[in-house]
C-alpha positions as CSV (number, residue, x, y, z in Angstrom):
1,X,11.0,14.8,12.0
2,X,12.0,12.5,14.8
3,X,8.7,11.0,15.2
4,X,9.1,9.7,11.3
5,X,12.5,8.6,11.6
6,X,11.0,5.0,13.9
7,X,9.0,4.3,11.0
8,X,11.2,5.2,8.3
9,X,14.8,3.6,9.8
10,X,13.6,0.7,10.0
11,X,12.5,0.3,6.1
12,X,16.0,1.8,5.4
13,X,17.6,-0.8,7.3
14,X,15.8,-3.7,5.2
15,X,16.0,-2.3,1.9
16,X,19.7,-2.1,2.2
17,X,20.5,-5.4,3.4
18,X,18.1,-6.6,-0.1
19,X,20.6,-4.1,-1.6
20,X,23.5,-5.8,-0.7
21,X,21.7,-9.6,-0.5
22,X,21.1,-8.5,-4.5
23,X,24.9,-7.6,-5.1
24,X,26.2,-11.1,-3.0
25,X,23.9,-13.8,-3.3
26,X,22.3,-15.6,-6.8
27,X,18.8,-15.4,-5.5
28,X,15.9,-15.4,-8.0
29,X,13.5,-12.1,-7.8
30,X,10.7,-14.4,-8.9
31,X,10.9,-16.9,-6.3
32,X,10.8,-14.5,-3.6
33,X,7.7,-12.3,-5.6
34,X,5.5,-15.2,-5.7
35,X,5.9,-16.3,-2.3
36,X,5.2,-12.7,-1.0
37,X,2.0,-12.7,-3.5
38,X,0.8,-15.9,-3.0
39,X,1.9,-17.3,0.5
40,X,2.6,-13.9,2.7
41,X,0.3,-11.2,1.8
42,X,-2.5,-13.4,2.0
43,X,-1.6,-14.6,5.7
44,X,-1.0,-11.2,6.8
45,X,-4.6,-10.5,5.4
46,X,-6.4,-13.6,7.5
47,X,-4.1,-12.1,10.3
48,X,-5.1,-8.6,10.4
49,X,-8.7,-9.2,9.9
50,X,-8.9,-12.2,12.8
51,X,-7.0,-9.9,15.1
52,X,-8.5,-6.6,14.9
53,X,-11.6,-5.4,16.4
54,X,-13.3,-3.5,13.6
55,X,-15.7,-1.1,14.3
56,X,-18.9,-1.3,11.6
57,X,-20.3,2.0,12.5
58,X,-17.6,4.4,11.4
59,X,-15.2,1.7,9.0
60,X,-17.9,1.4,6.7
61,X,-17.8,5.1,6.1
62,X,-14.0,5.4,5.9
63,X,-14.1,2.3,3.2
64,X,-16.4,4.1,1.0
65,X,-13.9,7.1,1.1
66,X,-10.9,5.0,0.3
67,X,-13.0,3.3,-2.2
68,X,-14.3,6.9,-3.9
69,X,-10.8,8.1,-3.8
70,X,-9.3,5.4,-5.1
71,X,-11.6,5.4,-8.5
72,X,-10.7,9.1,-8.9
73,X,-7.4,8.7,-8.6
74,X,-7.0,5.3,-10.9
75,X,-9.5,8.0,-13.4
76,X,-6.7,10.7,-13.0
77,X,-3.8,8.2,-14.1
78,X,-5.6,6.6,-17.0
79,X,-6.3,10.5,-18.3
80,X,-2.9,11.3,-17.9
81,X,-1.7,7.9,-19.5
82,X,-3.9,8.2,-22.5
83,X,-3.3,12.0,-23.1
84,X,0.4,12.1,-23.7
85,X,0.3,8.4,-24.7
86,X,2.8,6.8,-22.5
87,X,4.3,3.4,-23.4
88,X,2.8,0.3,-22.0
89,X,5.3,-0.3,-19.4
90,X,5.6,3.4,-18.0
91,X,1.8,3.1,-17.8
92,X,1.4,0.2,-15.5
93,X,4.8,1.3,-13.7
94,X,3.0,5.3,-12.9
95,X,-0.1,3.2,-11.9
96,X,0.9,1.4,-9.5
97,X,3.5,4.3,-7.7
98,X,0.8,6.5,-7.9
99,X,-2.5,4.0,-6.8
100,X,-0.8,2.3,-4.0
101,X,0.1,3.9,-0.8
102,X,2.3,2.0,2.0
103,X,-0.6,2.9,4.4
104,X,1.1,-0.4,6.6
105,X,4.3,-0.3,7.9
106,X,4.3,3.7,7.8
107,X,0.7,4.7,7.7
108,X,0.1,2.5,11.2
109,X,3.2,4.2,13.3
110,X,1.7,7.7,11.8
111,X,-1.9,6.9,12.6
112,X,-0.8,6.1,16.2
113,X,1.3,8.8,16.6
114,X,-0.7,11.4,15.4
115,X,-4.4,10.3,16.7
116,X,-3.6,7.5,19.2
117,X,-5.7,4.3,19.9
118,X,-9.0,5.4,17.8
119,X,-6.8,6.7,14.9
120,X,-4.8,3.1,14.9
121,X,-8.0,1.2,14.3
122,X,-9.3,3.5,11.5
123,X,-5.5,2.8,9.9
124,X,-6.2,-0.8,9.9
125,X,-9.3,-0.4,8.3
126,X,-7.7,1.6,5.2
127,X,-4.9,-0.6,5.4
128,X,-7.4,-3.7,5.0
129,X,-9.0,-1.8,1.8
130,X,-5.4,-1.2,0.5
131,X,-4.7,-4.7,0.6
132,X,-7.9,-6.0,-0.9
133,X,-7.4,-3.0,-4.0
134,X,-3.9,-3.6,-4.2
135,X,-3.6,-7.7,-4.5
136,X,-7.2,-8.1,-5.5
137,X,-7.7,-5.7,-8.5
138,X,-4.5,-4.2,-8.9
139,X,-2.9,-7.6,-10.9
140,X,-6.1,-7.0,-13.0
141,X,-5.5,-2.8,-13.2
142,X,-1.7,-3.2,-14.1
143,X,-2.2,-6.0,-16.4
144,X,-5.3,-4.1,-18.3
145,X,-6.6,-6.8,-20.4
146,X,-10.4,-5.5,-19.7
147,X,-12.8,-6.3,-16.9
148,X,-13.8,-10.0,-17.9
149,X,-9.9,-11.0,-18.2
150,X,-9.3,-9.0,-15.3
151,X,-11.8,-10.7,-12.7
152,X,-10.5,-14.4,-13.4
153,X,-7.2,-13.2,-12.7
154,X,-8.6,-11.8,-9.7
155,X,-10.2,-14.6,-8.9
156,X,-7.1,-16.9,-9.3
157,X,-5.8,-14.8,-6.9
158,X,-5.2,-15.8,-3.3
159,X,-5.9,-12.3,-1.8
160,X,-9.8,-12.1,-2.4
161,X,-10.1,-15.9,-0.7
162,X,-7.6,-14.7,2.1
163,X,-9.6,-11.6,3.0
164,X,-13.2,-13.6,2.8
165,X,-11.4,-16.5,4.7
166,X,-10.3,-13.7,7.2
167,X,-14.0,-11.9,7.7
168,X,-15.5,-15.2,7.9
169,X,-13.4,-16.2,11.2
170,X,-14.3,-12.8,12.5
171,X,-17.9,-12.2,12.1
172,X,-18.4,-16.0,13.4
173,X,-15.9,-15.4,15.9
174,X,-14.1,-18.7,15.7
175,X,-11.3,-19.2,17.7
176,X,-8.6,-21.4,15.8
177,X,-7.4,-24.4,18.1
178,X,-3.7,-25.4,18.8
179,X,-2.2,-22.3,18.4
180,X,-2.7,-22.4,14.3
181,X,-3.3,-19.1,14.7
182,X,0.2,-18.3,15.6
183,X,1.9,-19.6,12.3
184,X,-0.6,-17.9,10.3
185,X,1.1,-14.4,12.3
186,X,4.4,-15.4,11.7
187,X,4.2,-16.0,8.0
188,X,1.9,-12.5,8.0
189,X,4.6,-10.8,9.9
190,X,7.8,-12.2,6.9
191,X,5.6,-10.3,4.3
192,X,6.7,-6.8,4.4
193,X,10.5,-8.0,5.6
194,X,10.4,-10.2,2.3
195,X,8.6,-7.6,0.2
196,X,11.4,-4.4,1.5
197,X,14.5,-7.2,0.5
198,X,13.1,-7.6,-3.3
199,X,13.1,-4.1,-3.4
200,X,16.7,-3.8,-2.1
201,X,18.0,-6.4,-4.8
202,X,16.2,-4.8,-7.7
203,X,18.0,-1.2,-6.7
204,X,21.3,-3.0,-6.5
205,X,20.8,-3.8,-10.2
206,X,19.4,0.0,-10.7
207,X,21.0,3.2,-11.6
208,X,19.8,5.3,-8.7
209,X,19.5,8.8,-10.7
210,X,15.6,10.1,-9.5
211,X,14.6,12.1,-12.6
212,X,11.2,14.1,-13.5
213,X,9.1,11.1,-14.0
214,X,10.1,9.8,-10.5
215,X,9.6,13.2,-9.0
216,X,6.1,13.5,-10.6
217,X,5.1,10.5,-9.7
218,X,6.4,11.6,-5.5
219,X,4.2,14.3,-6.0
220,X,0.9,13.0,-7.1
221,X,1.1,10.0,-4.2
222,X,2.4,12.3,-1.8
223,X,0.6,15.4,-2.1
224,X,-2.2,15.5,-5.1
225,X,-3.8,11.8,-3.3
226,X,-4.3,13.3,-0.2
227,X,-5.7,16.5,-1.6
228,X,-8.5,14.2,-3.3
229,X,-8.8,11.8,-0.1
230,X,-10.0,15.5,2.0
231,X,-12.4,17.0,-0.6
232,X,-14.0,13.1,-1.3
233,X,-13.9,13.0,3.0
234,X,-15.8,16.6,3.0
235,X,-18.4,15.7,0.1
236,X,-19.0,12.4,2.5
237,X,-19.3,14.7,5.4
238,X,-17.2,12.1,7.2
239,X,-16.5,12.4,11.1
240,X,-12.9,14.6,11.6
241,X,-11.2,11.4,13.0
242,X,-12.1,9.8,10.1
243,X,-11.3,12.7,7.8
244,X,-8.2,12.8,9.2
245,X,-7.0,9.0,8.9
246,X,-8.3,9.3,5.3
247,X,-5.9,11.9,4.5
248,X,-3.2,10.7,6.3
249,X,-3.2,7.3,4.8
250,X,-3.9,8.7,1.3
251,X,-0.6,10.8,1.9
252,X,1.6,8.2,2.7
253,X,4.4,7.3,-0.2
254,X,4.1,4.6,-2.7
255,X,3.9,0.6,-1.0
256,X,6.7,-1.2,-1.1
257,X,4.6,-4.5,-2.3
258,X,3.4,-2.4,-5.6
259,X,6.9,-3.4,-6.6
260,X,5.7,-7.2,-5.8
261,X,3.0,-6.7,-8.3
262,X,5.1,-5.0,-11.3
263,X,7.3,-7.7,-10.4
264,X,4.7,-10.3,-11.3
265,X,2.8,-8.8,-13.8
266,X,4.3,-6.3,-15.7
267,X,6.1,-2.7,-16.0
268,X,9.4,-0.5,-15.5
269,X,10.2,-2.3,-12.3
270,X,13.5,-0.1,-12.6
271,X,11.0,3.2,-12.4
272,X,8.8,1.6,-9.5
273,X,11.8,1.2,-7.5
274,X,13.2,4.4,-8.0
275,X,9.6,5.8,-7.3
276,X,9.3,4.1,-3.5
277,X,12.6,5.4,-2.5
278,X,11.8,9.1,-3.9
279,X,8.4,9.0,-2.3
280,X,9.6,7.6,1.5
281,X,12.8,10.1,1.7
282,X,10.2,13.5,0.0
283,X,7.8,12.1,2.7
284,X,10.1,13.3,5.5
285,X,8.7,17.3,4.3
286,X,5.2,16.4,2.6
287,X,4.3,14.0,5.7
288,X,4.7,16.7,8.5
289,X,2.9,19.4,6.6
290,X,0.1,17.0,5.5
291,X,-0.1,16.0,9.9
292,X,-0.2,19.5,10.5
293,X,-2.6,21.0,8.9
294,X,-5.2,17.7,10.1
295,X,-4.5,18.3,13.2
296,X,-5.9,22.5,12.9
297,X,-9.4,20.5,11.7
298,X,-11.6,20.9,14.4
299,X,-13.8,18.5,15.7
Protein backbone atom coordinates (compact mmCIF):
# COMPACT_ATOMS: atom_id res chain seq x y z
CA UNK A 1 0.00 0.00 0.00
CA UNK A 2 2.68 2.48 0.86
CA UNK A 3 4.62 2.01 -2.17
CA UNK A 4 1.21 3.30 -4.24
CA UNK A 5 0.48 6.07 -2.06
CA UNK A 6 3.94 8.38 -3.85
CA UNK A 7 2.20 7.82 -7.02
CA UNK A 8 -1.21 8.31 -6.07
CA UNK A 9 -0.89 11.53 -3.45
CA UNK A 10 0.45 13.42 -5.63
CA UNK A 11 -2.56 13.09 -8.40
CA UNK A 12 -4.87 13.69 -5.31
CA UNK A 13 -3.18 16.73 -4.48
CA UNK A 14 -3.70 18.25 -8.14
CA UNK A 15 -7.09 17.20 -8.76
CA UNK A 16 -8.19 18.93 -5.71
CA UNK A 17 -6.71 22.10 -6.15
CA UNK A 18 -8.71 21.88 -10.12
CA UNK A 19 -11.54 21.11 -7.66
CA UNK A 20 -11.40 24.07 -5.81
CA UNK A 21 -9.69 26.38 -8.91
CA UNK A 22 -13.29 25.05 -10.65
CA UNK A 23 -15.48 26.37 -7.53
CA UNK A 24 -13.25 30.01 -7.33
CA UNK A 25 -12.07 31.08 -10.51
CA UNK A 26 -14.24 31.72 -14.14
CA UNK A 27 -11.80 29.70 -16.14
CA UNK A 28 -12.99 28.20 -19.40
CA UNK A 29 -12.63 24.06 -19.55
CA UNK A 30 -12.09 24.55 -23.26
CA UNK A 31 -9.21 26.80 -23.21
CA UNK A 32 -7.32 24.72 -20.91
CA UNK A 33 -8.46 21.21 -23.16
CA UNK A 34 -7.13 22.48 -26.24
CA UNK A 35 -3.96 23.69 -25.00
CA UNK A 36 -3.28 20.23 -23.28
CA UNK A 37 -4.35 18.49 -26.76
CA UNK A 38 -2.78 20.60 -28.97
CA UNK A 39 0.27 22.37 -27.29
CA UNK A 40 1.26 19.92 -24.18
CA UNK A 41 0.71 16.43 -25.08
CA UNK A 42 2.42 16.78 -28.20
CA UNK A 43 5.65 18.25 -26.41
CA UNK A 44 5.61 15.73 -23.85
CA UNK A 45 5.53 13.21 -26.87
CA UNK A 46 8.83 14.86 -28.86
CA UNK A 47 10.20 14.87 -25.17
CA UNK A 48 9.82 11.42 -24.18
CA UNK A 49 10.85 9.97 -27.44
CA UNK A 50 14.20 12.44 -27.78
CA UNK A 51 15.09 11.44 -24.25
CA UNK A 52 14.69 7.87 -23.85
CA UNK A 53 16.90 5.20 -25.01
CA UNK A 54 14.60 2.72 -26.65
CA UNK A 55 15.58 -0.59 -27.05
CA UNK A 56 14.36 -2.10 -30.72
CA UNK A 57 14.96 -5.64 -29.79
CA UNK A 58 12.45 -6.24 -27.08
CA UNK A 59 9.99 -2.74 -27.59
CA UNK A 60 9.01 -3.95 -30.80
CA UNK A 61 7.53 -7.00 -29.27
CA UNK A 62 5.86 -5.22 -26.30
CA UNK A 63 4.21 -2.64 -29.00
CA UNK A 64 2.66 -5.40 -30.82
CA UNK A 65 1.14 -6.66 -27.50
CA UNK A 66 -0.16 -3.27 -26.56
CA UNK A 67 -1.34 -2.93 -30.02
CA UNK A 68 -3.16 -6.69 -30.10
CA UNK A 69 -4.67 -5.86 -26.73
CA UNK A 70 -5.79 -2.80 -27.51
CA UNK A 71 -7.99 -4.05 -30.69
CA UNK A 72 -9.54 -6.73 -28.39
CA UNK A 73 -10.37 -4.62 -25.99
CA UNK A 74 -11.80 -1.52 -28.26
CA UNK A 75 -13.70 -5.11 -29.99
CA UNK A 76 -15.06 -5.94 -26.36
CA UNK A 77 -16.50 -2.30 -25.88
CA UNK A 78 -18.15 -1.95 -29.22
CA UNK A 79 -19.87 -5.56 -28.49
CA UNK A 80 -21.01 -4.44 -25.32
CA UNK A 81 -22.10 -0.90 -26.71
CA UNK A 82 -24.05 -2.38 -29.61
CA UNK A 83 -25.63 -5.33 -27.56
CA UNK A 84 -27.62 -3.44 -24.92
CA UNK A 85 -27.61 -0.29 -27.20
CA UNK A 86 -26.28 2.34 -25.08
CA UNK A 87 -26.82 5.98 -26.01
CA UNK A 88 -24.31 7.89 -28.02
CA UNK A 89 -22.71 9.72 -25.27
CA UNK A 90 -22.45 6.74 -22.71
CA UNK A 91 -20.78 4.96 -25.55
CA UNK A 92 -17.92 7.24 -26.36
CA UNK A 93 -17.82 8.09 -22.37
CA UNK A 94 -17.28 3.76 -21.53
CA UNK A 95 -14.75 3.90 -24.43
CA UNK A 96 -12.63 6.00 -23.50
CA UNK A 97 -12.54 4.90 -19.37
CA UNK A 98 -12.25 1.56 -20.40
CA UNK A 99 -9.44 1.99 -23.66
CA UNK A 100 -7.25 4.35 -21.94
CA UNK A 101 -5.07 3.49 -19.13
CA UNK A 102 -2.83 6.22 -17.13
CA UNK A 103 0.18 3.91 -17.85
CA UNK A 104 2.30 7.65 -17.22
CA UNK A 105 2.22 9.28 -14.11
CA UNK A 106 1.25 5.87 -12.25
CA UNK A 107 2.28 3.11 -14.60
CA UNK A 108 6.08 4.71 -14.61
CA UNK A 109 6.48 4.91 -10.50
CA UNK A 110 4.90 1.08 -10.62
CA UNK A 111 7.10 -0.06 -13.43
CA UNK A 112 10.16 1.12 -11.38
CA UNK A 113 9.12 -0.06 -8.32
CA UNK A 114 8.14 -3.32 -9.13
CA UNK A 115 10.98 -4.28 -11.88
CA UNK A 116 13.51 -1.47 -11.53
CA UNK A 117 15.72 0.10 -14.37
CA UNK A 118 14.72 -2.56 -17.28
CA UNK A 119 11.03 -2.50 -16.29
CA UNK A 120 11.11 1.62 -16.41
CA UNK A 121 12.24 1.57 -20.05
CA UNK A 122 9.67 -1.17 -21.13
CA UNK A 123 6.89 1.45 -19.26
CA UNK A 124 7.98 4.12 -21.56
CA UNK A 125 7.59 2.19 -24.40
CA UNK A 126 3.74 1.28 -23.58
CA UNK A 127 3.42 4.61 -22.44
CA UNK A 128 4.71 6.02 -25.93
CA UNK A 129 1.99 3.53 -27.67
CA UNK A 130 -0.69 4.88 -25.23
CA UNK A 131 -0.04 8.22 -26.30
CA UNK A 132 0.12 7.62 -30.00
CA UNK A 133 -3.52 5.32 -29.51
CA UNK A 134 -4.93 7.73 -27.22
CA UNK A 135 -4.36 11.34 -29.06
CA UNK A 136 -3.79 9.84 -32.44
CA UNK A 137 -6.90 7.48 -33.04
CA UNK A 138 -8.75 7.91 -30.01
CA UNK A 139 -10.40 11.60 -31.30
CA UNK A 140 -11.24 9.38 -34.35
CA UNK A 141 -12.59 6.16 -32.01
CA UNK A 142 -14.73 8.51 -29.70
CA UNK A 143 -15.95 10.63 -32.37
CA UNK A 144 -16.95 7.31 -34.62
CA UNK A 145 -17.71 8.92 -37.89
CA UNK A 146 -16.00 5.84 -39.84
CA UNK A 147 -12.42 5.24 -40.90
CA UNK A 148 -12.11 7.85 -43.76
CA UNK A 149 -13.61 10.78 -41.39
CA UNK A 150 -11.60 9.40 -38.80
CA UNK A 151 -8.03 9.47 -40.37
CA UNK A 152 -8.32 13.34 -41.47
CA UNK A 153 -9.20 14.07 -38.02
CA UNK A 154 -6.25 12.14 -37.16
CA UNK A 155 -4.32 13.70 -39.34
CA UNK A 156 -5.32 17.26 -38.24
CA UNK A 157 -4.10 16.19 -35.18
CA UNK A 158 -0.81 17.34 -33.64
CA UNK A 159 -0.04 14.02 -31.89
CA UNK A 160 0.87 11.79 -35.02
CA UNK A 161 3.31 14.91 -36.34
CA UNK A 162 4.66 15.20 -32.59
CA UNK A 163 5.49 11.51 -32.34
CA UNK A 164 7.08 11.30 -36.06
CA UNK A 165 8.83 14.70 -35.23
CA UNK A 166 9.99 12.97 -32.02
CA UNK A 167 11.38 9.43 -33.74
CA UNK A 168 12.96 11.47 -36.39
CA UNK A 169 15.33 13.44 -33.89
CA UNK A 170 16.05 10.07 -32.31
CA UNK A 171 16.91 7.66 -35.02
CA UNK A 172 19.14 10.58 -36.61
CA UNK A 173 20.38 11.45 -33.33
CA UNK A 174 20.27 15.20 -33.60
CA UNK A 175 21.09 17.11 -30.88
CA UNK A 176 18.83 20.39 -30.60
CA UNK A 177 21.14 23.59 -30.12
CA UNK A 178 20.66 26.44 -27.53
CA UNK A 179 19.06 24.51 -25.08
CA UNK A 180 15.57 24.40 -27.23
CA UNK A 181 15.44 21.23 -25.94
CA UNK A 182 14.79 22.39 -22.51
CA UNK A 183 11.48 24.42 -23.30
CA UNK A 184 10.21 21.62 -25.22
CA UNK A 185 10.57 19.62 -21.38
CA UNK A 186 8.99 22.20 -19.63
CA UNK A 187 5.89 22.58 -21.74
CA UNK A 188 5.95 18.34 -21.75
CA UNK A 189 6.26 18.41 -18.04
CA UNK A 190 2.76 21.19 -17.60
CA UNK A 191 0.78 18.40 -19.51
CA UNK A 192 -0.32 16.04 -16.92
CA UNK A 193 -0.40 19.12 -14.06
CA UNK A 194 -2.88 20.84 -16.64
CA UNK A 195 -4.69 17.69 -17.71
CA UNK A 196 -5.29 16.45 -13.47
CA UNK A 197 -6.62 20.49 -12.87
CA UNK A 198 -9.54 20.08 -15.75
CA UNK A 199 -10.38 17.12 -14.11
CA UNK A 200 -10.59 18.78 -10.67
CA UNK A 201 -12.91 21.66 -12.15
CA UNK A 202 -15.20 19.29 -13.97
CA UNK A 203 -15.85 17.24 -10.43
CA UNK A 204 -16.45 20.47 -8.66
CA UNK A 205 -19.36 20.92 -11.12
CA UNK A 206 -20.15 16.93 -10.57
CA UNK A 207 -22.37 15.03 -8.17
CA UNK A 208 -19.79 12.68 -6.89
CA UNK A 209 -22.23 9.46 -6.28
CA UNK A 210 -20.04 6.34 -8.10
CA UNK A 211 -22.87 4.10 -9.27
CA UNK A 212 -22.87 0.56 -11.31
CA UNK A 213 -21.84 2.03 -14.57
CA UNK A 214 -18.80 3.70 -12.85
CA UNK A 215 -18.01 0.52 -10.96
CA UNK A 216 -18.30 -1.52 -14.21
CA UNK A 217 -16.40 0.50 -16.06
CA UNK A 218 -13.34 0.26 -12.71
CA UNK A 219 -13.54 -3.25 -13.29
CA UNK A 220 -13.09 -3.85 -16.93
CA UNK A 221 -9.85 -1.20 -16.92
CA UNK A 222 -8.69 -2.44 -13.84
CA UNK A 223 -8.95 -6.08 -13.80
CA UNK A 224 -10.71 -7.66 -17.21
CA UNK A 225 -7.65 -5.37 -19.45
CA UNK A 226 -5.03 -6.84 -17.71
CA UNK A 227 -6.41 -10.28 -17.89
CA UNK A 228 -6.45 -9.86 -21.82
CA UNK A 229 -2.92 -8.00 -21.87
CA UNK A 230 -1.39 -11.73 -20.04
CA UNK A 231 -3.14 -14.22 -22.33
CA UNK A 232 -2.31 -11.80 -25.75
CA UNK A 233 1.53 -11.66 -23.76
CA UNK A 234 1.39 -15.72 -23.59
CA UNK A 235 -0.01 -16.34 -27.28
CA UNK A 236 3.10 -13.83 -28.17
CA UNK A 237 5.32 -15.94 -26.07
CA UNK A 238 6.73 -12.57 -24.94
CA UNK A 239 9.88 -12.50 -22.53
CA UNK A 240 8.55 -12.46 -18.59
CA UNK A 241 9.85 -8.80 -18.19
CA UNK A 242 7.97 -7.99 -20.94
CA UNK A 243 4.94 -9.99 -19.87
CA UNK A 244 5.03 -8.49 -16.88
CA UNK A 245 5.23 -4.62 -17.88
CA UNK A 246 2.32 -5.52 -20.34
CA UNK A 247 0.16 -6.43 -17.58
CA UNK A 248 1.07 -4.03 -15.26
CA UNK A 249 0.49 -1.15 -17.64
CA UNK A 250 -2.72 -2.70 -18.94
CA UNK A 251 -3.95 -2.79 -15.20
CA UNK A 252 -3.44 0.57 -14.45
CA UNK A 253 -6.84 2.84 -13.91
CA UNK A 254 -8.39 4.95 -16.61
CA UNK A 255 -5.83 8.26 -17.91
CA UNK A 256 -6.60 11.23 -16.65
CA UNK A 257 -6.16 13.00 -20.40
CA UNK A 258 -9.10 10.57 -21.71
CA UNK A 259 -11.11 13.21 -19.94
CA UNK A 260 -9.11 15.81 -22.29
CA UNK A 261 -10.44 13.99 -25.28
CA UNK A 262 -14.36 13.62 -24.13
CA UNK A 263 -13.67 17.04 -23.35
CA UNK A 264 -12.96 17.95 -26.97
CA UNK A 265 -14.84 15.57 -28.79
CA UNK A 266 -17.65 14.32 -27.26
CA UNK A 267 -19.41 12.14 -24.26
CA UNK A 268 -20.75 12.06 -20.49
CA UNK A 269 -17.71 14.04 -19.43
CA UNK A 270 -19.68 13.86 -15.93
CA UNK A 271 -19.34 9.75 -16.21
CA UNK A 272 -15.55 9.96 -17.36
CA UNK A 273 -14.83 11.96 -14.39
CA UNK A 274 -16.46 9.89 -11.98
CA UNK A 275 -14.77 6.82 -13.80
CA UNK A 276 -10.95 8.14 -13.14
CA UNK A 277 -11.51 8.81 -9.57
CA UNK A 278 -13.36 5.22 -9.05
CA UNK A 279 -10.59 3.47 -11.01
CA UNK A 280 -7.31 5.33 -9.15
CA UNK A 281 -8.92 4.93 -5.41
CA UNK A 282 -10.19 0.61 -6.47
CA UNK A 283 -6.58 0.58 -7.78
CA UNK A 284 -5.16 0.77 -4.27
CA UNK A 285 -6.60 -3.33 -3.98
CA UNK A 286 -6.70 -4.45 -7.80
CA UNK A 287 -3.04 -2.92 -8.29
CA UNK A 288 -1.25 -4.96 -5.44
CA UNK A 289 -2.91 -8.22 -6.37
CA UNK A 290 -2.30 -7.65 -10.10
CA UNK A 291 1.93 -6.88 -8.83
CA UNK A 292 1.73 -9.87 -6.98
CA UNK A 293 0.84 -12.44 -8.85
CA UNK A 294 3.66 -11.06 -11.81
CA UNK A 295 6.01 -11.14 -9.65
CA UNK A 296 5.30 -15.44 -8.93
CA UNK A 297 6.00 -15.57 -13.00
CA UNK A 298 9.21 -17.09 -13.38
CA UNK A 299 11.67 -16.23 -15.66
Amino acid sequence: MTTLLPAVLPVGLIILIGFVVGRTLPLQHSTLSQLALYVLSPALVIDSLYRTELSIDSSSKLLIGFMLTSISIYALVGIINRLFKLPDSLSRAITAVVMFPNSGNMGLPMATFAFGAPGLERAIVYMLGSSFLMFCFGPAMIQGKGIIQGLKLTLRLPLLWAILFGLGLRLLSVKVPWGLDRGVQQLGAADIPIALILLGMQLSKTRFQPGIKEMITAIARLLIAPIIAYYIGRLLQLETLNLQVLVLQSAMPTAVSSFVIVSEFGGDKDLVARAIVSSTLMSFITLPIVLSFLLTLNP
